[in-house]
C-alpha positions as a Markdown table, in Angstrom:
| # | Residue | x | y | z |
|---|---|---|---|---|
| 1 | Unk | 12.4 | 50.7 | -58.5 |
| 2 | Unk | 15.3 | 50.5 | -55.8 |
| 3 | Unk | 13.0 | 53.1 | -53.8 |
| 4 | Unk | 10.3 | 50.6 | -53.5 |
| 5 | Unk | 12.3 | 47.3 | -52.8 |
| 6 | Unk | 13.6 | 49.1 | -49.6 |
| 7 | Unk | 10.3 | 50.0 | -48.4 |
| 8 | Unk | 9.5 | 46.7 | -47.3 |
| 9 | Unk | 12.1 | 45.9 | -44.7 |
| 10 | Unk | 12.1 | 49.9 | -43.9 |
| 11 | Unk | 8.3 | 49.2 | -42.7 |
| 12 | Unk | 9.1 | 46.1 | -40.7 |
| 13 | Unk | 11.9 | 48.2 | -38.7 |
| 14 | Unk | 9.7 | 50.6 | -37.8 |
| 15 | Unk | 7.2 | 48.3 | -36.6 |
| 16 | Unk | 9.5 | 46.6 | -34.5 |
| 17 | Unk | 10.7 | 49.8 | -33.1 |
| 18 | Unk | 7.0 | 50.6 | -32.2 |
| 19 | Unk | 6.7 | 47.5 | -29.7 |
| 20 | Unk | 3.9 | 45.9 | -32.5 |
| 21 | Unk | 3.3 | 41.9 | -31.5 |
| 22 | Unk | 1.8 | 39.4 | -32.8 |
| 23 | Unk | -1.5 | 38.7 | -30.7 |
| 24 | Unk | -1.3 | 35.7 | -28.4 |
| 25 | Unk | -2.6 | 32.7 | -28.8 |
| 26 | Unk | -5.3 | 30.8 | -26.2 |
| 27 | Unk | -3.2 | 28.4 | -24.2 |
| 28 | Unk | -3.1 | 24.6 | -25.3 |
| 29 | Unk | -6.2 | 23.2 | -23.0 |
| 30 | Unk | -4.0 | 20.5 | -20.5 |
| 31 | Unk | -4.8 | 16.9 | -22.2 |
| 32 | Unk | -6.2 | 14.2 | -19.7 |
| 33 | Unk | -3.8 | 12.6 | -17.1 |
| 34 | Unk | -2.2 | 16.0 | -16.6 |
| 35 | Unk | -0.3 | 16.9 | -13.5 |
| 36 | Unk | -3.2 | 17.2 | -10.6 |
| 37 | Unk | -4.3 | 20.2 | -8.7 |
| 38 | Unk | -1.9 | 20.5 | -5.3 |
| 39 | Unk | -5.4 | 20.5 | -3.6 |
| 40 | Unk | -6.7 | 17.3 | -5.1 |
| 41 | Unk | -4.0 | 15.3 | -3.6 |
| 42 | Unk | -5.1 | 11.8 | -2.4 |
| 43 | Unk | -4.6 | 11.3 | 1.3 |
| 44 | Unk | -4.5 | 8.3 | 3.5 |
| 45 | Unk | -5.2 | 7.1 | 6.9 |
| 46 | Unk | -4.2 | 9.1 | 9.6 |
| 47 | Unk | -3.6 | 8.1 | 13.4 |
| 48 | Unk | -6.6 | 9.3 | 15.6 |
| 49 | Unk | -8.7 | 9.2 | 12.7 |
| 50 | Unk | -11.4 | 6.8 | 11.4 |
| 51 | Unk | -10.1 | 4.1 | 9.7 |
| 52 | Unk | -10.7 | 3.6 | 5.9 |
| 53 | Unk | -14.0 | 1.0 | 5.4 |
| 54 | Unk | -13.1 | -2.5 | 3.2 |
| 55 | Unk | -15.1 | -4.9 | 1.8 |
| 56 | Unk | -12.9 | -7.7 | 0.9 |
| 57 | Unk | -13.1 | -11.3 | 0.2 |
| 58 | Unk | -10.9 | -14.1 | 1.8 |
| 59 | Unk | -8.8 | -17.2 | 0.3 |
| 60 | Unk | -11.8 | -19.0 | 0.6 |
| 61 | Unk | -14.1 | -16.8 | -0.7 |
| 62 | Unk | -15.8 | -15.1 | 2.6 |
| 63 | Unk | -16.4 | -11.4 | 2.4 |
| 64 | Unk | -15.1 | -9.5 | 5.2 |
| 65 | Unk | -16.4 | -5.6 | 6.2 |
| 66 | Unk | -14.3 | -3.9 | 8.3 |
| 67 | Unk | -18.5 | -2.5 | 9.6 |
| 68 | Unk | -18.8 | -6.1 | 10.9 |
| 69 | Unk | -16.1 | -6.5 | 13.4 |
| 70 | Unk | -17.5 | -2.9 | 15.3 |
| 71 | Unk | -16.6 | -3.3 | 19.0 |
| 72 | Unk | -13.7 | -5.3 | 18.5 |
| 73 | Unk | -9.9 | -4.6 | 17.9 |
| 74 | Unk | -8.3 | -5.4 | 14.3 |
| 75 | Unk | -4.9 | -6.1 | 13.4 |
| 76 | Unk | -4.2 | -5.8 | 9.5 |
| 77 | Unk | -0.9 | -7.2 | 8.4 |
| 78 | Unk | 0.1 | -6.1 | 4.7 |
| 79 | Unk | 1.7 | -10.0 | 3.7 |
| 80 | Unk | 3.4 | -11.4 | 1.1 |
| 81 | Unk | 4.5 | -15.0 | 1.3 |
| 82 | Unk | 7.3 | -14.1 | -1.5 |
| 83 | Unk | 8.7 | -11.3 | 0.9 |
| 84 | Unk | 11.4 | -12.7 | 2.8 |
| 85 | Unk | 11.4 | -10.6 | 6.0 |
| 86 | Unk | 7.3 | -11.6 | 5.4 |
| 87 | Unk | 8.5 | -15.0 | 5.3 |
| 88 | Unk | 10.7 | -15.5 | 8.2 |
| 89 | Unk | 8.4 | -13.4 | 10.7 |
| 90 | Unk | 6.0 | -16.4 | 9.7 |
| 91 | Unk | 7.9 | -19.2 | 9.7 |
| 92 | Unk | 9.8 | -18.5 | 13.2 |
| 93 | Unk | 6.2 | -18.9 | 14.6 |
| 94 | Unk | 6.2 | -15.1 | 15.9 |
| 95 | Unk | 2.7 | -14.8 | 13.9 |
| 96 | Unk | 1.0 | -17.9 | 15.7 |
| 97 | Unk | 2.3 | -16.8 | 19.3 |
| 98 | Unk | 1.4 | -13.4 | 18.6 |
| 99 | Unk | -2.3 | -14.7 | 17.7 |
| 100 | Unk | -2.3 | -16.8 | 20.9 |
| 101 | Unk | -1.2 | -14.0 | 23.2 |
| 102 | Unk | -4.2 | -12.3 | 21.7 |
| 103 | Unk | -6.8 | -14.8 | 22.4 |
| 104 | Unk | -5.7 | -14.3 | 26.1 |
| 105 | Unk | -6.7 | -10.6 | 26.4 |
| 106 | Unk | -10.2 | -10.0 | 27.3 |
| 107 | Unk | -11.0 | -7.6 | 24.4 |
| 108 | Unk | -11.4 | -9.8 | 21.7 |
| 109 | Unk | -9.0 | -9.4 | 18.5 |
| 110 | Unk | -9.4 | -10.1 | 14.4 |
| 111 | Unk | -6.3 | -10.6 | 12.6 |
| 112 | Unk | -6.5 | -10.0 | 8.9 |
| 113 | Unk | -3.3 | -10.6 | 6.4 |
| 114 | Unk | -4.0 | -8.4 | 3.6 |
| 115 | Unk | -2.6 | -9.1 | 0.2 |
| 116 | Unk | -2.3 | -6.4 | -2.4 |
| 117 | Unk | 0.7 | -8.5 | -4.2 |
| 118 | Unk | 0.1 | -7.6 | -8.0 |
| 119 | Unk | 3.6 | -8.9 | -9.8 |
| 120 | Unk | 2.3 | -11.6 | -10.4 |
| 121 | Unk | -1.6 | -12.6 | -12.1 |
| 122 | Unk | -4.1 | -12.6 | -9.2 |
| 123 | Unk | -4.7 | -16.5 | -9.6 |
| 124 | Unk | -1.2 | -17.1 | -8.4 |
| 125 | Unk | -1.1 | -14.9 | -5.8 |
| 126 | Unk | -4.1 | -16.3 | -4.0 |
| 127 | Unk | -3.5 | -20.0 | -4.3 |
| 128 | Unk | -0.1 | -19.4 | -3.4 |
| 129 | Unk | -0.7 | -17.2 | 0.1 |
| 130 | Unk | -3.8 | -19.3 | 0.6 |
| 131 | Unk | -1.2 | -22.8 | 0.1 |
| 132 | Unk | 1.6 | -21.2 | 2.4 |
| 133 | Unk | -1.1 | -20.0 | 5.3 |
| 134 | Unk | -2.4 | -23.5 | 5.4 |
| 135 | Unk | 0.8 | -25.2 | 5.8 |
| 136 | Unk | 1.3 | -23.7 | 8.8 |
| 137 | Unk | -1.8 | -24.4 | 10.6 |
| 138 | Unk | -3.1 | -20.9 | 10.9 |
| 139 | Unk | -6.6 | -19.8 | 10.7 |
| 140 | Unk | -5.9 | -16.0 | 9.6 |
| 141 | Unk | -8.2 | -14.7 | 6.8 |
| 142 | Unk | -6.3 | -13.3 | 3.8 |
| 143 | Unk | -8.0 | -10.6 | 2.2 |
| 144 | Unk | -7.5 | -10.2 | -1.6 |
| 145 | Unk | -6.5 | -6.3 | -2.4 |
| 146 | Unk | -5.4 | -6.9 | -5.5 |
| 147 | Unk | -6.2 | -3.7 | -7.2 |
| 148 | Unk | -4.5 | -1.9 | -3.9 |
| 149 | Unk | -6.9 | 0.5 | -3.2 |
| 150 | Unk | -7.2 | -0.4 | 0.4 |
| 151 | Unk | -3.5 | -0.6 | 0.5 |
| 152 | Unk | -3.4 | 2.8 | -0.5 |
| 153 | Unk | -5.7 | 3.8 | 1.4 |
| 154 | Unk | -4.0 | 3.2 | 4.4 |
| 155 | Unk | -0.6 | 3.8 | 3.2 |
| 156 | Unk | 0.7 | 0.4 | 3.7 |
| 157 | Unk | 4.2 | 0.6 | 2.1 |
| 158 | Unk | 6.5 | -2.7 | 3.4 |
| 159 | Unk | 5.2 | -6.3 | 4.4 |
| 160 | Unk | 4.8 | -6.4 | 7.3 |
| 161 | Unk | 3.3 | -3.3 | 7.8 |
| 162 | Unk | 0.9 | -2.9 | 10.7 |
| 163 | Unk | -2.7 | -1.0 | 11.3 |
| 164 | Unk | -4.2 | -1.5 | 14.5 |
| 165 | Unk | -7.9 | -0.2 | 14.8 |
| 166 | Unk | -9.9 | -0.2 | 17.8 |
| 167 | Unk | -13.4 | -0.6 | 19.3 |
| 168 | Unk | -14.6 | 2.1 | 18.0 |
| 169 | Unk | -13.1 | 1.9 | 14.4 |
| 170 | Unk | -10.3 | 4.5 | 14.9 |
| 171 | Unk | -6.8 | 3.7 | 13.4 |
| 172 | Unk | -4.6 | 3.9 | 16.6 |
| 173 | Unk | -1.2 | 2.1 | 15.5 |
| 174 | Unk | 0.5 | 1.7 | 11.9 |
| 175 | Unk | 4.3 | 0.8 | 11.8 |
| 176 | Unk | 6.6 | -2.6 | 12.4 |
| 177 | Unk | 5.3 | -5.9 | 14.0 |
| 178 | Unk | 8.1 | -5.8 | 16.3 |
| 179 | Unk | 11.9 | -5.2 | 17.5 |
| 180 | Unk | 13.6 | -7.4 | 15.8 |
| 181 | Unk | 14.7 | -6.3 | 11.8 |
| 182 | Unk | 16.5 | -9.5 | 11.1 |
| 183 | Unk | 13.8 | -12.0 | 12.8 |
| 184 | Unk | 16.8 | -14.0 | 15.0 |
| 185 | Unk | 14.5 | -13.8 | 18.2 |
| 186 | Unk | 11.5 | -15.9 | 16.6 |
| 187 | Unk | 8.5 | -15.9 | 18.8 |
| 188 | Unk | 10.5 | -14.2 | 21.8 |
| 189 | Unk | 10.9 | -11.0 | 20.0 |
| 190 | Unk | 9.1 | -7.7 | 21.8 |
| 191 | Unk | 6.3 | -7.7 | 19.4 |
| 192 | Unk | 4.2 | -4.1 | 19.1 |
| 193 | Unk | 0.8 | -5.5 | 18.1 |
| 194 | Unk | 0.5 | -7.6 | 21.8 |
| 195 | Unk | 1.8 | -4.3 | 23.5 |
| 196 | Unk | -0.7 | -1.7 | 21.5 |
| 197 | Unk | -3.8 | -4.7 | 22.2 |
| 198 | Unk | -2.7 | -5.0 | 25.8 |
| 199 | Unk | -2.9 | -1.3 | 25.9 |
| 200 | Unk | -5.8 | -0.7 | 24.1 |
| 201 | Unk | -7.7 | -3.0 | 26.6 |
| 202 | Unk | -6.4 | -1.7 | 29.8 |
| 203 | Unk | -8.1 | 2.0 | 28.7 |
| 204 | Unk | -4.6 | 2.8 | 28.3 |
| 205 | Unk | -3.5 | 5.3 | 25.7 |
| 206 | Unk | -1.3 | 3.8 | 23.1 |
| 207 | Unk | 2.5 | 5.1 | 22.9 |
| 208 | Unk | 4.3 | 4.9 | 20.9 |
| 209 | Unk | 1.3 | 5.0 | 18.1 |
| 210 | Unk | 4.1 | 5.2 | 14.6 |
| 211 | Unk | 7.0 | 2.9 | 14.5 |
| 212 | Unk | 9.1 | 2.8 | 11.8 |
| 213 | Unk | 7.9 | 0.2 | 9.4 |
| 214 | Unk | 10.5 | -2.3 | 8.0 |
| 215 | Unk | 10.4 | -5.2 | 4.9 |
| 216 | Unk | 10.2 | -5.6 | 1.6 |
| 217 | Unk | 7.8 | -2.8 | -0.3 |
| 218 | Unk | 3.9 | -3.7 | -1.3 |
| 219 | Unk | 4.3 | -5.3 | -4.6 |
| 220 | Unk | 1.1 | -3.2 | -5.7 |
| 221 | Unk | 0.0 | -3.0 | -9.6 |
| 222 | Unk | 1.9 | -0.6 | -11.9 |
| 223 | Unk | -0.1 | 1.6 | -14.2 |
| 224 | Unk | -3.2 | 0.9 | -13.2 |
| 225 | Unk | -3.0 | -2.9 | -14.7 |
| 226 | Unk | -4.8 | -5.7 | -12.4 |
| 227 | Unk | -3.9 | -8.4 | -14.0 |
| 228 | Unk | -0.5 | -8.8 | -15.9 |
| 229 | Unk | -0.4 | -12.2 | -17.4 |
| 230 | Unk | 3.5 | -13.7 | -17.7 |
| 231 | Unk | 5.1 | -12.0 | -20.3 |
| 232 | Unk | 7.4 | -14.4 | -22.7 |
| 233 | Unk | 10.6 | -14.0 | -22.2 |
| 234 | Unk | 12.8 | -13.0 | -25.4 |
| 235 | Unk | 14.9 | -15.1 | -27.0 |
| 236 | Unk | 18.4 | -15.0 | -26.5 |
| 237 | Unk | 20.7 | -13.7 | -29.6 |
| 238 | Unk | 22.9 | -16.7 | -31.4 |
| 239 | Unk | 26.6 | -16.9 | -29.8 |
| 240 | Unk | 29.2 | -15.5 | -32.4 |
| 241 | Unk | 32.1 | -17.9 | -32.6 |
């Protein structure tokens, strides 16, 4: 009887000696959302290239192609009206002078402010942008890009953020509005959208074409979400005496 109770783990030894495995099982297939091939990577707008096409519609409700403005140069302007750098480069009036210095160069200019704000629900961020342009007396289309697909697409990452495309729809600038980070020269600081323009329509080529953009970052959605309605706050716990 001993005999045959030792037989059992004498059999698994010499299996073990032998190199004898289990067989392998298929790998797990990777669920949905898994990490994406290296070569599937999403790129954006580069300098020298075609710039990325839009269709977007304005505070008051005007659809704008980038197609329609073919022969013409575009300045796009990632804005926020909550950003504060956004904010002063507005209010010192360096926006307005820069848009008059561009109705004097003979090439003619459209200047877009695009909005991809999503921290707050899209209702607010339009009346609110659409409220703060008007106040100041500008006439500047605000495209809504509230999903940020367009602001991905180009890469925009602080407001401001420049994109400058020319005549023949080719991105030739993206980077800061101008020289000065903390916005003490107003509307005499040595702006970079007037010098690539006044470049652009002299034949000239444009240098430098990348400036280091500075601001706050694009507020764009997180996780996919367009609209996040105001989440209640929680109630505070009772004070212990």
């Amino acid at each position: 009887m001993r005999t045959h109770l030792l037989s059992i783990p004498l059999a698994a030894t010499i299996l073990v000696l032998s190199g004898a495995t289990s067989p392998k099982l298929p790998p797990a297939p990777q669920r949905p959302g898994g990490t994406p091939n290296l070569s599937e990577k999403k790129t954006v707008a580069e300098i020298g290239e075609e710039a990325p096409a839009f269709e977007l519609r304005d505070q008051h409700g005007k659809i704008h192609k980038l197609t329609d403005f073919k022969g013409k140069i575009v300045v796009l302007e990632w804005f926020n009206e909550a950003c504060p750098f956004c904010k002063q480069v507005w209010d010192s009036g360096l926006i307005g002078q820069i848009n008059t210095d561009l109705r004097e160069i003979e090439t003619e200019v459209v200047y877009l402010a695009m909005n991809s704000t999503a921290n707050r629900p899209e209702e607010k961020v339009l009346e609110s942008g659409a409220e703060y342009i008007k106040d100041l007396e500008l006439e500047i289309p605000m495209l809504m890009d509230y999903d940020g697909e367009v602001g991905h697409a180009y890469g925009a990452k602080t407001t401001p953020h420049i994109f400058i495309i020319d005549t023949e729809g080719i991105l030739v600038y993206q980077g800061a509005i101008c020289d000065d980070k903390r916005v003490r020269k107003g509307s005499e600081a040595d702006n970079h959208i007037v010098r690539v323009v006044t470049q652009l329509s002299a034949g000239e080529d444009v240098s430098p074409d990348y400036v280091q953009p500075w601001g706050c970052s694009v507020k764009y959605a997180r996780g996919g979400k367009k609209d996040r309605p105001d989440r209640p706050r929680r109630p505070r716990p009772p004070v212990r005496p």
